[in-house]
PyMOL CGO cylinders between C-alpha atoms (Angstrom):
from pymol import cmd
from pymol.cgo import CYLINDER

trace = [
    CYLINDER, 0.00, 0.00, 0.00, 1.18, 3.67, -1.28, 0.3, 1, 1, 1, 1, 1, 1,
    CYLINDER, 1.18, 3.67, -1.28, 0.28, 6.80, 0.29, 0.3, 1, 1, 1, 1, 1, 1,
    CYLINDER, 0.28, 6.80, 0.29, 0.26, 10.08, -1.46, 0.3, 1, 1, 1, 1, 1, 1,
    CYLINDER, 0.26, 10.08, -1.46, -0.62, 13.30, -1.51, 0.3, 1, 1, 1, 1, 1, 1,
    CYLINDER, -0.62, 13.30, -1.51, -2.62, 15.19, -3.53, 0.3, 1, 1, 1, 1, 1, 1,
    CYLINDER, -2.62, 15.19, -3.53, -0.81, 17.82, -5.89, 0.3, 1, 1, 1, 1, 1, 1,
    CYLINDER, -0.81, 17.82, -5.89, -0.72, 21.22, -4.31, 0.3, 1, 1, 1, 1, 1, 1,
    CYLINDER, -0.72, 21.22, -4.31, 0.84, 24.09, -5.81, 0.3, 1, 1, 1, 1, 1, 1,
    CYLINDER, 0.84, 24.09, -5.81, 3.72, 26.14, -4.42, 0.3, 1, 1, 1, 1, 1, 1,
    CYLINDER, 3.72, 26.14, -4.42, 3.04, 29.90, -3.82, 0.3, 1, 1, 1, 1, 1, 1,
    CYLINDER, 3.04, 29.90, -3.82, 5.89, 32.63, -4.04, 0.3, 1, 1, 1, 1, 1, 1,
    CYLINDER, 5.89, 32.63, -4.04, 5.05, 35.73, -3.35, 0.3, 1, 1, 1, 1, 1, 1,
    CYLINDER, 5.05, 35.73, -3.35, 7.12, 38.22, -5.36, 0.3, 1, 1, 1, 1, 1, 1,
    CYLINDER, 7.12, 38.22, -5.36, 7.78, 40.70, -2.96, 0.3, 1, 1, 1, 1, 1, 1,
    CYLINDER, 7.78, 40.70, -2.96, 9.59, 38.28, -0.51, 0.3, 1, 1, 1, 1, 1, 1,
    CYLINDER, 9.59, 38.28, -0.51, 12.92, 39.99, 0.40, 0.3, 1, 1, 1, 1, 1, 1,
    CYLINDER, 12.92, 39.99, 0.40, 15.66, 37.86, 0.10, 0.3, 1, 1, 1, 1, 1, 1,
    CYLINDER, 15.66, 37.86, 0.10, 18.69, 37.38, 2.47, 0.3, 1, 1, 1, 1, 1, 1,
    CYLINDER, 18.69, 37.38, 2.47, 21.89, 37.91, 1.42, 0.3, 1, 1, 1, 1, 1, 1,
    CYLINDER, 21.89, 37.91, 1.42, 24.95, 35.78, 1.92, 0.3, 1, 1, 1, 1, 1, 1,
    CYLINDER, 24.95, 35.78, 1.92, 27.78, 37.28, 4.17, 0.3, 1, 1, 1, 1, 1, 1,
    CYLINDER, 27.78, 37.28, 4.17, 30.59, 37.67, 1.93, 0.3, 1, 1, 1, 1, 1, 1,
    CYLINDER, 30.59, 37.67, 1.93, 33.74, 36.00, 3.69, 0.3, 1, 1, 1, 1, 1, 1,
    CYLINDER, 33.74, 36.00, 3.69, 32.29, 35.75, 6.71, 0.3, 1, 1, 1, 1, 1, 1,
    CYLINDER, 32.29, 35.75, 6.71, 35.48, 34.51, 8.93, 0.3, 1, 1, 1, 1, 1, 1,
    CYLINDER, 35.48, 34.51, 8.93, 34.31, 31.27, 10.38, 0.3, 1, 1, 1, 1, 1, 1,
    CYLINDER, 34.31, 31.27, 10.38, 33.99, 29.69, 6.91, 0.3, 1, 1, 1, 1, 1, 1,
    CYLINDER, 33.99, 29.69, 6.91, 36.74, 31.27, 6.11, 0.3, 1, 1, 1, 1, 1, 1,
    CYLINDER, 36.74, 31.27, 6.11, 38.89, 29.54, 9.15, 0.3, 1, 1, 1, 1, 1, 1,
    CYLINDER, 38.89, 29.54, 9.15, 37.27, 26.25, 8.40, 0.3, 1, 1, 1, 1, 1, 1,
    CYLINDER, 37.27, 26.25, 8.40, 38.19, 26.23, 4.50, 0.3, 1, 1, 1, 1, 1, 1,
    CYLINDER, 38.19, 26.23, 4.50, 41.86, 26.81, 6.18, 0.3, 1, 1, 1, 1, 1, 1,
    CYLINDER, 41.86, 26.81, 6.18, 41.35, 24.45, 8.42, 0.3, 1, 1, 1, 1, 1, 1,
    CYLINDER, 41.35, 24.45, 8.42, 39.87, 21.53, 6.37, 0.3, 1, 1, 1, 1, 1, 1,
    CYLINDER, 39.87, 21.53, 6.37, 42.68, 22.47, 3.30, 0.3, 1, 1, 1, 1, 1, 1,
    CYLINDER, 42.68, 22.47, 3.30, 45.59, 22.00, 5.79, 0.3, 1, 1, 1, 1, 1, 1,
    CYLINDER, 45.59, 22.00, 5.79, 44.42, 18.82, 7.22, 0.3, 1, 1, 1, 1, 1, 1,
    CYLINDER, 44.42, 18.82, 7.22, 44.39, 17.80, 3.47, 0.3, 1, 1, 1, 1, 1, 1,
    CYLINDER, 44.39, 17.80, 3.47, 40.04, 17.22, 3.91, 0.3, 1, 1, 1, 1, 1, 1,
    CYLINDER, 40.04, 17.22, 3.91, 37.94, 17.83, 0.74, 0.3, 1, 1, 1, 1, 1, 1,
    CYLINDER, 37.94, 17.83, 0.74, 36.39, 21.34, 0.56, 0.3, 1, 1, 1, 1, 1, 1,
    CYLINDER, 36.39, 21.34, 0.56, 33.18, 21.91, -0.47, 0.3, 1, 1, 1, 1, 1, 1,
    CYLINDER, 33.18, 21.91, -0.47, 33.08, 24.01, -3.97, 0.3, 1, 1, 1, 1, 1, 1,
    CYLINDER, 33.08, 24.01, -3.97, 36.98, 23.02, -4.64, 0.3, 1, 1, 1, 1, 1, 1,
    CYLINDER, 36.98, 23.02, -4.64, 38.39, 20.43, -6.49, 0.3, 1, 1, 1, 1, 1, 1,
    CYLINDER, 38.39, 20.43, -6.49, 38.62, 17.20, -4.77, 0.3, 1, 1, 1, 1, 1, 1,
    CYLINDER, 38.62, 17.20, -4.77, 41.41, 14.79, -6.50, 0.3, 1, 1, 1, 1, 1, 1,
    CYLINDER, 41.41, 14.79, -6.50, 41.04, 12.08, -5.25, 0.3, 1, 1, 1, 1, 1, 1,
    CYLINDER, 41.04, 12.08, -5.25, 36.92, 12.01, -5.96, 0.3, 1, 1, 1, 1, 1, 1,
    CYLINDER, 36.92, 12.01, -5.96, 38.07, 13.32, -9.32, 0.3, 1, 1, 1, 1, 1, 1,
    CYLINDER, 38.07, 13.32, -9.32, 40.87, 9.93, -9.56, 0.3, 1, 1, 1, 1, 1, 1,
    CYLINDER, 40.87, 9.93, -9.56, 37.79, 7.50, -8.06, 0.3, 1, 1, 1, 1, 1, 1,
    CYLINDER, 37.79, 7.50, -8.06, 35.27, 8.93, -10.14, 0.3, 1, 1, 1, 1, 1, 1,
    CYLINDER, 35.27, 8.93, -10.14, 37.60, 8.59, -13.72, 0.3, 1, 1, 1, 1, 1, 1,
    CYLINDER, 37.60, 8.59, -13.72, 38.17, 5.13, -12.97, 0.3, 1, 1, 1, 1, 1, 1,
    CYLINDER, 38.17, 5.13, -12.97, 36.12, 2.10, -14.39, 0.3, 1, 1, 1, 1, 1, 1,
    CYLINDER, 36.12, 2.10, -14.39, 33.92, 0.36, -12.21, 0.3, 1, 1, 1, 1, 1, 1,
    CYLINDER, 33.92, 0.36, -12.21, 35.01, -3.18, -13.65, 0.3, 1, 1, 1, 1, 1, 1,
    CYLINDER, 35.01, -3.18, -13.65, 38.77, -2.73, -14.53, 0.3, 1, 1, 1, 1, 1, 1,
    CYLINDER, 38.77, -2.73, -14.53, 39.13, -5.53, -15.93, 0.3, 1, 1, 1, 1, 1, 1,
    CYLINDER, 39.13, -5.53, -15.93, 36.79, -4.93, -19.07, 0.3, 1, 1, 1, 1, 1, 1,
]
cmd.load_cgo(trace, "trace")
């Protein structure tokens, strides 16, 4: 047995303010630092060894 719901649409009003992002705010800032000198994978930056894992074949022998 499946439950769903019934289709409701989504209402946005258009004059919502928005919030705006804090533009190097420090703590992210500190932890980007942090994580890059403990050699961690950074959110938004390349990651090589995802990028090596990802390249490779799932079944290297084919």
């Amino acid at each position: 047995m499946t439950m769903t719901l019934p289709w409701m649409p989504v209402i946005i009003s258009a004059g919502a303010p928005t919030l705006k992002r804090p533009v190097g705010a420090p703590i992210f800032e500190q932890l980007v630092a942090d994580w890059t000198a403990a050699g961690r994978a950074v959110p938004g930056r390349n990651d090589p060894e995802w990028s090596r894992l990802a390249g490779q074949s799932p079944w290297p022998d084919r």
